[in-house]
C-alpha positions as a LaTeX table, in Angstrom:
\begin{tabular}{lrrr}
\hline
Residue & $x$ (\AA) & $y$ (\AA) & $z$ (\AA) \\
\hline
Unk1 & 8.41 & 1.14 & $-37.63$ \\
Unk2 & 7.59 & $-1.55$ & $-40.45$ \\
Unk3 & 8.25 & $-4.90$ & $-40.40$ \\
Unk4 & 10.84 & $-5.85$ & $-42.69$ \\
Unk5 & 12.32 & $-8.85$ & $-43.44$ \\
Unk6 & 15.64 & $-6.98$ & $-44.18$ \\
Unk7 & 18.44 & $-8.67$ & $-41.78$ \\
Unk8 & 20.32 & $-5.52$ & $-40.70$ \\
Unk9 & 17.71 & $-3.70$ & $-39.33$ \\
Unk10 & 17.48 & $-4.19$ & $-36.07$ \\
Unk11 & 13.87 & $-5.33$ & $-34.44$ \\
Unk12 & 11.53 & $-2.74$ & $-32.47$ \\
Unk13 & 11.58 & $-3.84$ & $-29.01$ \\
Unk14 & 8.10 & $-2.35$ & $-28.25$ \\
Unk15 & 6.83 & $-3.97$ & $-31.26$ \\
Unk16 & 8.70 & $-7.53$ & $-29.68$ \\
Unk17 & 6.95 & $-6.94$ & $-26.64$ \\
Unk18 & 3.47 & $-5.83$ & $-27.99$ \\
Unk19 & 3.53 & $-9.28$ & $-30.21$ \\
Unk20 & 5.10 & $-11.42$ & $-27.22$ \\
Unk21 & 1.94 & $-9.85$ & $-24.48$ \\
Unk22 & $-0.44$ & $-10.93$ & $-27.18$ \\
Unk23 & 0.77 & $-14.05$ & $-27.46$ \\
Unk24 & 1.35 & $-15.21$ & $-24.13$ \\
Unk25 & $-2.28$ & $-13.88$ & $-23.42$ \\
Unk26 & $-3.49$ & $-16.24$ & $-25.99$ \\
Unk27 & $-1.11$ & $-18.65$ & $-24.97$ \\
Unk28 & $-2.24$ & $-19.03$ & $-21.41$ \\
Unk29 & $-6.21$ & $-18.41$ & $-22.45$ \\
Unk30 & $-5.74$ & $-22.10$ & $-24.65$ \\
Unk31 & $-3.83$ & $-23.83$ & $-22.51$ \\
Unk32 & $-5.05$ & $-23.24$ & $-18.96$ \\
Unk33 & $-8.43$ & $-20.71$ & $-19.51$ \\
Unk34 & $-10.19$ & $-22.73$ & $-21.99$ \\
Unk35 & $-13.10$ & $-23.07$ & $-20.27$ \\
Unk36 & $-15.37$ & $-20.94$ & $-18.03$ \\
Unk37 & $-14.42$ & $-23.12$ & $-15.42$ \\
Unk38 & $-10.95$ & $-22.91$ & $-15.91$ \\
Unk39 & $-11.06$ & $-19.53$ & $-15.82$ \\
Unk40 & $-13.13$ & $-19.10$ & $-12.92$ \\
Unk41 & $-10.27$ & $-20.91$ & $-10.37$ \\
Unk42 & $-8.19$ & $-17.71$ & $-9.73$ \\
Unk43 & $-11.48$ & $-15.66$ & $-8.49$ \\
Unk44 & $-13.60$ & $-16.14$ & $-5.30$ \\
Unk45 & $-17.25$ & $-16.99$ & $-6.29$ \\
Unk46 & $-19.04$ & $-14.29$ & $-3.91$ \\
Unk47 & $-16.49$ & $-11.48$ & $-2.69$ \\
Unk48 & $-14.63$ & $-8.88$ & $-5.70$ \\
Unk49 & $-10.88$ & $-8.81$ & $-5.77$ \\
Unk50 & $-10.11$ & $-5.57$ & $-5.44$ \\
Unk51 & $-8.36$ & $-5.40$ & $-9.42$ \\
Unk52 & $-11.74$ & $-7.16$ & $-10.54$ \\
Unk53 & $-13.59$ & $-3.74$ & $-8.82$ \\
Unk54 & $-11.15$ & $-1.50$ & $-10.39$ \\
Unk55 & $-10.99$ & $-3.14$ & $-13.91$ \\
Unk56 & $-15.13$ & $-3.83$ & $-13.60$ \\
Unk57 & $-15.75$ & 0.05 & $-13.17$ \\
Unk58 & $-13.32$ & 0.99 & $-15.77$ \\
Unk59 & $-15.06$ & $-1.07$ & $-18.12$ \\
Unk60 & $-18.51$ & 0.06 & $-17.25$ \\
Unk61 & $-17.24$ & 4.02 & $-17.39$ \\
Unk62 & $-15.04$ & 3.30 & $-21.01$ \\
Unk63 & $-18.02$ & 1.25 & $-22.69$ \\
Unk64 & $-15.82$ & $-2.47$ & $-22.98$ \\
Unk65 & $-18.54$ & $-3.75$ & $-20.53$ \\
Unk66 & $-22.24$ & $-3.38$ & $-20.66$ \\
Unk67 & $-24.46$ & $-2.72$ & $-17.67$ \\
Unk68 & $-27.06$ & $-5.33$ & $-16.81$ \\
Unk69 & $-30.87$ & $-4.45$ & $-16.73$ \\
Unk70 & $-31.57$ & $-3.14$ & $-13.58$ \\
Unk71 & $-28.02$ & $-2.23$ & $-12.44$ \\
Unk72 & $-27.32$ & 0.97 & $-11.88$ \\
Unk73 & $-25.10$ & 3.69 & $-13.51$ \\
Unk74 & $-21.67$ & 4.45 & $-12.66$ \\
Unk75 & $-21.40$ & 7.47 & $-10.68$ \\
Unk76 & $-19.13$ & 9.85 & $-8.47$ \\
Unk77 & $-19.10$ & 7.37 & $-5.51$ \\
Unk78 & $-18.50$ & 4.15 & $-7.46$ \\
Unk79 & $-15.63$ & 5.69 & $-9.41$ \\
Unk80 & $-13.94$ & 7.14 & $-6.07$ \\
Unk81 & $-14.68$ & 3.56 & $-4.45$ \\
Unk82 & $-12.62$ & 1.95 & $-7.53$ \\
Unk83 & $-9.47$ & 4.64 & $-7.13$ \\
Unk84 & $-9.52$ & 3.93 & $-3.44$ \\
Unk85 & $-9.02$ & 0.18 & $-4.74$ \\
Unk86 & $-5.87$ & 0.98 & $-6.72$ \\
Unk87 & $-2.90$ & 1.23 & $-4.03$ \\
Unk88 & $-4.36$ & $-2.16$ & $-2.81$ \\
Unk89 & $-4.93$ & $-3.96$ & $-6.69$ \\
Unk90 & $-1.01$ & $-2.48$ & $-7.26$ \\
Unk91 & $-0.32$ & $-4.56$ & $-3.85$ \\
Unk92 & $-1.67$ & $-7.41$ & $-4.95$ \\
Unk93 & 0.06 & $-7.52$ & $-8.54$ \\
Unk94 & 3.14 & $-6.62$ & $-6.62$ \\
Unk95 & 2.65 & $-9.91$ & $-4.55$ \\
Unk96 & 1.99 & $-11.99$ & $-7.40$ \\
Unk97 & 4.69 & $-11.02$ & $-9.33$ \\
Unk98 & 7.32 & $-11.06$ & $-5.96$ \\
Unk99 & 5.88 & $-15.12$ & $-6.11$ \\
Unk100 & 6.03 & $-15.93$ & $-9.55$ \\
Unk101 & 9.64 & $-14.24$ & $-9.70$ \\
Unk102 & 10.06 & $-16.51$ & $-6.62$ \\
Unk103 & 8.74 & $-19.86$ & $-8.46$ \\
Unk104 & 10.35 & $-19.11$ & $-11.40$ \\
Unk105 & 13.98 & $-19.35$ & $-9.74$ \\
Unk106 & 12.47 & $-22.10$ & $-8.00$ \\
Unk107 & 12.07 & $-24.15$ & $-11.58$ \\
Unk108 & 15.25 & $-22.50$ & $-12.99$ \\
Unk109 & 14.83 & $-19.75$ & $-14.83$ \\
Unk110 & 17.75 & $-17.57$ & $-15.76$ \\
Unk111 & 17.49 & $-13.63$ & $-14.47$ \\
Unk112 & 18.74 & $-13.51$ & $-18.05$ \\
Unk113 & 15.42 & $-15.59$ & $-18.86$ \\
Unk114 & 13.25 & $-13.67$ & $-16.36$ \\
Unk115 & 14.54 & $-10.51$ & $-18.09$ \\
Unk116 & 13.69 & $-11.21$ & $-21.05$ \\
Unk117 & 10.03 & $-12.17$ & $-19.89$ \\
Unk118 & 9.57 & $-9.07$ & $-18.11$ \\
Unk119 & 10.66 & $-7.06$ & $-20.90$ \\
Unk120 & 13.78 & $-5.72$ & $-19.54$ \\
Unk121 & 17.40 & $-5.59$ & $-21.28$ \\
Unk122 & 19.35 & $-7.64$ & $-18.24$ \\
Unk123 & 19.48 & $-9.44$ & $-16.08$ \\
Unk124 & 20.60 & $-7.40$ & $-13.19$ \\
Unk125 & 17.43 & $-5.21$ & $-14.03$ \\
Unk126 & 15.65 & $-8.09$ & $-13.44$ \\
Unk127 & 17.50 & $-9.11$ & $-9.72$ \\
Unk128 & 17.20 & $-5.55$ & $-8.78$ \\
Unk129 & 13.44 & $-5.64$ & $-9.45$ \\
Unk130 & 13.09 & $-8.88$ & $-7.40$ \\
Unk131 & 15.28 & $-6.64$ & $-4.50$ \\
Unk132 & 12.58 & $-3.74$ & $-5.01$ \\
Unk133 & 9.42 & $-5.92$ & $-5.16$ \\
Unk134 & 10.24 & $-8.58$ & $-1.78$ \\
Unk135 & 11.30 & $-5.36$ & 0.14 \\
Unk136 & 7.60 & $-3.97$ & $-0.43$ \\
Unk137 & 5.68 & $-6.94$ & $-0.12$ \\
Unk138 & 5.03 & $-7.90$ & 3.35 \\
Unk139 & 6.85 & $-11.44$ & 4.12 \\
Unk140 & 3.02 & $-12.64$ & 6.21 \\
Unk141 & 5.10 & $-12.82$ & 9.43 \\
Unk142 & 3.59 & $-9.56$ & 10.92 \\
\hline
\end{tabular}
């Protein structure tokens, strides 16, 4: 769909979200990733995260990254390695999101404004995501 500036047609809602992901992206890059310091903070300094392996060999494999001199190619192995990451990457996302869903009730937002963040049309699909998320993410008192 265009963009038009004509007032009864309604707005794409992929297009919404598209321009709203690029935006917060560069929103939270200039505000709180400025700096290669800054940006460094979420990541240990010595041990991968297992979304950095996954996303790193994806990169290598699709061209976006180059490889180093001396580093070796991507091969069978590595790639297997990086799929055997994904169940436990998905984890982690699911954690983080379970805790920002958590801090952002905490500082309260709406589920009408948590909706609207996550790109879903209400708020009970955002309260029913919360349900789905807390009952997979372990609670740390195992």
């Amino acid at each position: 769909m265009t963009e038009t500036s004509d007032p009864f047609t309604p707005p794409d809602p992929e297009r919404a979200r598209a321009h709203r992901a690029h935006a917060a992206l560069f929103r939270i890059a200039e505000r709180h990733a400025a700096t290669g310091a800054w940006r460094a903070r979420q990541t240990h300094p010595a041990v991968l995260a297992p979304h950095e392996a996954v996303r790193l060999v994806a990169f290598l494999l699709s061209g976006a990254a180059q490889r180093e001199e001396g580093e070796p190619e991507v091969d069978r192995a590595d790639i297997t390695a990086a799929l055997s990451l994904v169940p436990r990457a998905r984890g982690e996302m699911d954690e983080l999101e379970a805790g920002l869903l958590t801090m952002a009730r905490g500082r309260g937002l709406t589920w009408q404004e948590i909706a609207f963040g996550l790109g879903l049309g209400t708020p009970q699909a955002a309260r029913q995501r919360y349900a789905r998320l807390t009952e997979r993410v372990p609670d740390g008192t195992d």
